[in-house]
N, C-alpha and C positions, 0 to 999 in steps of 0.2 A: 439557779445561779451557783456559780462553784464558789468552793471553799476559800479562794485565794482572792477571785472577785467580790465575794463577800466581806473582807478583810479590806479591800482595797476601798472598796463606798463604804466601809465603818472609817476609815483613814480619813474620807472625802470629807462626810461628812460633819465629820467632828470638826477638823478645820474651817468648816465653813460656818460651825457653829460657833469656835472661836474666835471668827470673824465677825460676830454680827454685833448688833445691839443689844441683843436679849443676853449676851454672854455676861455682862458684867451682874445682872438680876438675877441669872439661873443658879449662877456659880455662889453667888450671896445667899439663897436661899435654900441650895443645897447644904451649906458650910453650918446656917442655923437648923438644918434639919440634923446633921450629923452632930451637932452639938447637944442634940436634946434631949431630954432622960427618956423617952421612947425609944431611943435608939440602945442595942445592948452590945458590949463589948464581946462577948462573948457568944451573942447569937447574931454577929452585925448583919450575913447577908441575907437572911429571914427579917429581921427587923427595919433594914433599911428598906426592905423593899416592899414591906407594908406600910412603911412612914410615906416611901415616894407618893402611892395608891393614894391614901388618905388625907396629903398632904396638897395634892391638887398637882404636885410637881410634874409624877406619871406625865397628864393629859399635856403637860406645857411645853414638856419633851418630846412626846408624842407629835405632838402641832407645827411643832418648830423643826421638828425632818419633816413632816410630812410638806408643809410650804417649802422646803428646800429642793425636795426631790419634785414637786411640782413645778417649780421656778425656774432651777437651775440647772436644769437635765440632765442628772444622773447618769442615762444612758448614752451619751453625747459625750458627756467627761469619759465614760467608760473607756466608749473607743477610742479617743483623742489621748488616753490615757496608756491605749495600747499600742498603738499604729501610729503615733506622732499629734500634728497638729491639724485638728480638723477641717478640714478641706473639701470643696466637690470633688470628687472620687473622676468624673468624666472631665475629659480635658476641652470637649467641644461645647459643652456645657458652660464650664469653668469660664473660658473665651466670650460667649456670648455674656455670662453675668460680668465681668469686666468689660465688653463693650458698654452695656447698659448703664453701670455706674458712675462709665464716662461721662457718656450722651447726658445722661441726670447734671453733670457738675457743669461739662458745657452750659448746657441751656442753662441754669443760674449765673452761671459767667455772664454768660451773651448779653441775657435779661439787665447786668447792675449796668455793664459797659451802656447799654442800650440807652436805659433812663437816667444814666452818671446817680448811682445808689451806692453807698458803702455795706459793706455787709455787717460790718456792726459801727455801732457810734455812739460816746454817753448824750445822754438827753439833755437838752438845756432846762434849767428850773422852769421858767415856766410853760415846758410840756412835762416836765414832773409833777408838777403840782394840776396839771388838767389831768393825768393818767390817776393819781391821786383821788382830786375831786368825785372821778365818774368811773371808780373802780366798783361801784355795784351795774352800774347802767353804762359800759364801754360799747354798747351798739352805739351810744350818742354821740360819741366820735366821731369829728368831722378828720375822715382821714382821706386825701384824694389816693383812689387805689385806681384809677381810669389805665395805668400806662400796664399795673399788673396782673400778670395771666401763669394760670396754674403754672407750673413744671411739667407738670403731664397728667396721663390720667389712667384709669382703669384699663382704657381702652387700647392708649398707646399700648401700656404693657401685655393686654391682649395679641396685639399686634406681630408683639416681638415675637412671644411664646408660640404664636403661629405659623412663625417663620422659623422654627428650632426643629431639624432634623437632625436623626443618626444620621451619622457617615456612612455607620458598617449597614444599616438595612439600606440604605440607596445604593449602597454594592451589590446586593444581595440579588437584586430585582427588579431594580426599578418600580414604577408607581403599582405595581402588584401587590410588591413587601412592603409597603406603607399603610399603617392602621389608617380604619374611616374618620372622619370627625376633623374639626379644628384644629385640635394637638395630636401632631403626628409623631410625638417621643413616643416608645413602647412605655409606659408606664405598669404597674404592676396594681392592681388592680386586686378586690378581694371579690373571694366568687359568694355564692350562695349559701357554703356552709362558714366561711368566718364571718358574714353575715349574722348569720344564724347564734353564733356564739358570740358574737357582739354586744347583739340586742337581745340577748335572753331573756333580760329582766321587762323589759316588755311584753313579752308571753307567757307571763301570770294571768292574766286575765282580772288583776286586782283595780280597783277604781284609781281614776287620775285625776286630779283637779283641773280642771278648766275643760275635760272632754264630759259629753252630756252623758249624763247616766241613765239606765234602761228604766230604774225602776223611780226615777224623776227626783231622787233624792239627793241632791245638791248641795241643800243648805245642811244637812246634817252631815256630809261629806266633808266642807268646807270647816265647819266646826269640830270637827276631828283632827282637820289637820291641823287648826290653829294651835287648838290644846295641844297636842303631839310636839307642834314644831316650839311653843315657851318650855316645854321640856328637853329640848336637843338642845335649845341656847342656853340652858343651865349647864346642860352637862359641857358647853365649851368644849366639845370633841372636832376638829373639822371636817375628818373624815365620816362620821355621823351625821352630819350637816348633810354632805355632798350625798350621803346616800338619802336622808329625808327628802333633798330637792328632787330625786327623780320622780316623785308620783305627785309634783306640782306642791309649792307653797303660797299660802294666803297673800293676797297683794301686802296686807298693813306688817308682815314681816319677810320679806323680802330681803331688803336694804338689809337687815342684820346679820340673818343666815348666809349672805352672799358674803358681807363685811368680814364673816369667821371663815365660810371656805377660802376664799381669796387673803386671809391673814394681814387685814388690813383695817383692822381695830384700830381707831386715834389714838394717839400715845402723845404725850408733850415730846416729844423727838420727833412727830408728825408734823405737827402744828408748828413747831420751831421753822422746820424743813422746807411748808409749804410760805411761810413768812418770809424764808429768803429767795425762793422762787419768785415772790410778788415783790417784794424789792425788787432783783433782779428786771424784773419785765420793766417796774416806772425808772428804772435808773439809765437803762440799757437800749437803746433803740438796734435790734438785729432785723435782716434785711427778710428773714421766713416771717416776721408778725404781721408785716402787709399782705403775705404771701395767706396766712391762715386767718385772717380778717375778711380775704378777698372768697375764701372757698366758702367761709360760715355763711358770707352774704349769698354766695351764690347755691351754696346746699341747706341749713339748716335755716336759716334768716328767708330764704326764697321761698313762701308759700302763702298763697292765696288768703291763710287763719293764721292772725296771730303766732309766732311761737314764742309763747313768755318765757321759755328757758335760754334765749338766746344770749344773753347776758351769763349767763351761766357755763356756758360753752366758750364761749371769749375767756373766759378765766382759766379755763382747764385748759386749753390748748396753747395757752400766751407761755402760761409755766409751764407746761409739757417739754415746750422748745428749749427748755433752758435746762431742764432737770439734766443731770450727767450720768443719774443713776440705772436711766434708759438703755444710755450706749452700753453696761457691760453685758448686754445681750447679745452682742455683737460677737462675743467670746465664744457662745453656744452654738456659733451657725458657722458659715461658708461666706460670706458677706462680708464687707469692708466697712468700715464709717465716710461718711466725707470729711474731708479734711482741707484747710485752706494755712496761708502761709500770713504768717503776722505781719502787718504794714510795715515796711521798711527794712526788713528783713531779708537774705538770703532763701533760695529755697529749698533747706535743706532742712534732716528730719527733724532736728531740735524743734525747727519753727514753726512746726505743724502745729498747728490744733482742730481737734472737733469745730465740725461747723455743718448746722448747730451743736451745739454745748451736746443737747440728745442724740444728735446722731441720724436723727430721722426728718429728712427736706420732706417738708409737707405736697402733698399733691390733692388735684379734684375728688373731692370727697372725703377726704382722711377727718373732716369732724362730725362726720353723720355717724362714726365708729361712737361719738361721746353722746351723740345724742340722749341714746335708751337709756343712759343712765341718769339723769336728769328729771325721769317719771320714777327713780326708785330713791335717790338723796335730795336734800333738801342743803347739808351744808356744804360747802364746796371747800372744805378740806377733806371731808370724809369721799365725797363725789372726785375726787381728784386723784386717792389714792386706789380707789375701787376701779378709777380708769387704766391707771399705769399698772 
């Protein structure tokens, strides 16, 4: 990385770090570390930077880019940062994902006009107080979903993606110049040696957890990595984390290790967060809860055994739909939000807003994404933020 781009993601990310939550606690903690007789006036940037080290500050800084440049796509901002405002680069490309977009907001149009549905509405008390009542067991919900059908599904978009040619190779050739296979875009492809430097760490030939071992020793396997991994969770590193996870971690810590790579340790800012999210759902009736009610029944809730987490997944995905903190992902890509016009309103841009609040119209299958997580949390704030 050059000298000036390095300067530019130190710019990024300080801002972004001024931006956040953890700024007002870092900045407090730094203030009492510089205040402290450890620190030496005259030797301050040897001494401060063994305070940082010893002080635990190091790792919290360390953490807190590291979940940034994870999250927030560094390299994304970079270009966006060079070349304007990130965009599809192809214009035939660009056209088909703006057809799609449409087609998506259509069919939810169609679908309210169809069964006369408003796309949001407040709840009268008493369906507040039934969303209330049966907020641990919301399968119990008597809700008629008979008229709702997904938005679309995997397949449609299979569909579309099938039907996505260059221009310039159909000039080129005709069906000569068109690659084999479903998706006939040239995509760029890695060959056998980025491969190769990919997965390097795989050809150590070191043991893995959960693959059988030659010399049948498993259980002493297992209990290495245990001990190993209540050592990484001390050290609160995440980047240490993510490298313990590659030679497999013990089922009973899991949920932890993932909790610190993914930077999504409960905080009362959490907990506050996820409190107005569930407000929001028993206050609010939006027209995607029938929409993600109707898929859990039809994917996660559809099976032959029991699924006792299914309750569990109604929760995470009722506040998914609401959370706003979702859409500014939207900034990182090529991609629009939906957006709907306020009742009674002209349609113009003031009176847009997110719809949903997230940004993300649920479709067939988007809560079997929540399921796995369900066999690794138990609470469903902690389960909630490890989803998002």
């Amino acid at each position: 990385m050059a000298g000036s781009q390095s300067r530019s993601v130190a710019e990024y990310l300080s801002g972004q770090i001024e931006n956040s939550d953890v700024y007002p606690e870092l900045l407090e903690e730094l203030q009492k570390l510089v205040a402290s007789p450890n620190i030496s006036e005259t030797e301050f940037p040897a001494t401060f930077l063994k305070g940082l080290a010893t002080s635990g500050l190091e790792t919290k800084l360390k953490n807190t880019v590291y979940h940034l440049m994870r999250s927030k796509g560094v390299e994304k901002w970079i270009q966006e940062n060079t070349t304007g405002k990130l965009r599809e680069p192809l214009a035939y490309i660009a056209k088909i994902q703006s057809q799609w977009e449409k087609r998506i907001l259509k069919s939810l149009n169609s679908m309210c006009i169809e069964i006369g549905q408003t796309f949001a509405k407040p709840r009268c008390q008493a369906e507040q107080h039934e969303y209330i009542n049966h907020w641990d067991d919301l399968s119990s919900l008597e809700v008629d979903l008979q008229l709702f059908r997904p938005v679309y599904s995997p397949k449609d978009f299979l569909e579309v993606l099938s039907q996505v040619h260059s221009p310039n190779q159909s000039a080129q050739g005709g069906q000569m110049g068109r690659p084999f296979g479903l998706i006939q875009v040239p995509l760029k492809t890695a060959d056998l040696g980025d491969l190769k430097e990919k997965f390097q760490g795989l050809s150590l030939a070191e043991p893995h957890l959960g693959v059988p071992q030659a010399d049948g020793k498993h259980d002493l396997l297992e209990m290495e990595r245990y001990q190993l991994g209540i050592k990484v969770l001390d050290k609160n590193h995440a980047p240490l984390a993510q490298e313990y996870l590659k030679r497999g971690c013990p089922h009973s810590l899991r949920g932890s290790v993932w909790a610190q790579v993914l930077g999504c340790e409960i905080t009362e800012k959490d907990i506050s967060t996820y409190n107005e999210l569930r407000e929001a759902v028993i206050s609010t009736d939006i027209m995607v809860d029938k929409l993600v009610m109707k898929d859990i029944q039809l994917t996660a809730g559809n099976d032959d055994h029991y699924f006792i987490f299914e309750d569990l997944v109604y929760k995470t995905m009722l506040c998914f739909s609401r959370d706003v903190e979702v859409a500014e992902m939207f900034s990182c890509g090529s991609s629009n939000p939906p957006k709907g016009v306020m009742r009674g309103r002209p349609g113009t841009s003031e009176n847009l807003v997110l719809y949903p609040p997230s940004g993300v119209i649920p479709y067939h299958g988007i809560s079997m994404f929540c399921v796995p997580f369900c066999y690794v949390y138990t609470d469903p704030v902690q389960m909630y933020f490890a989803f998002r």
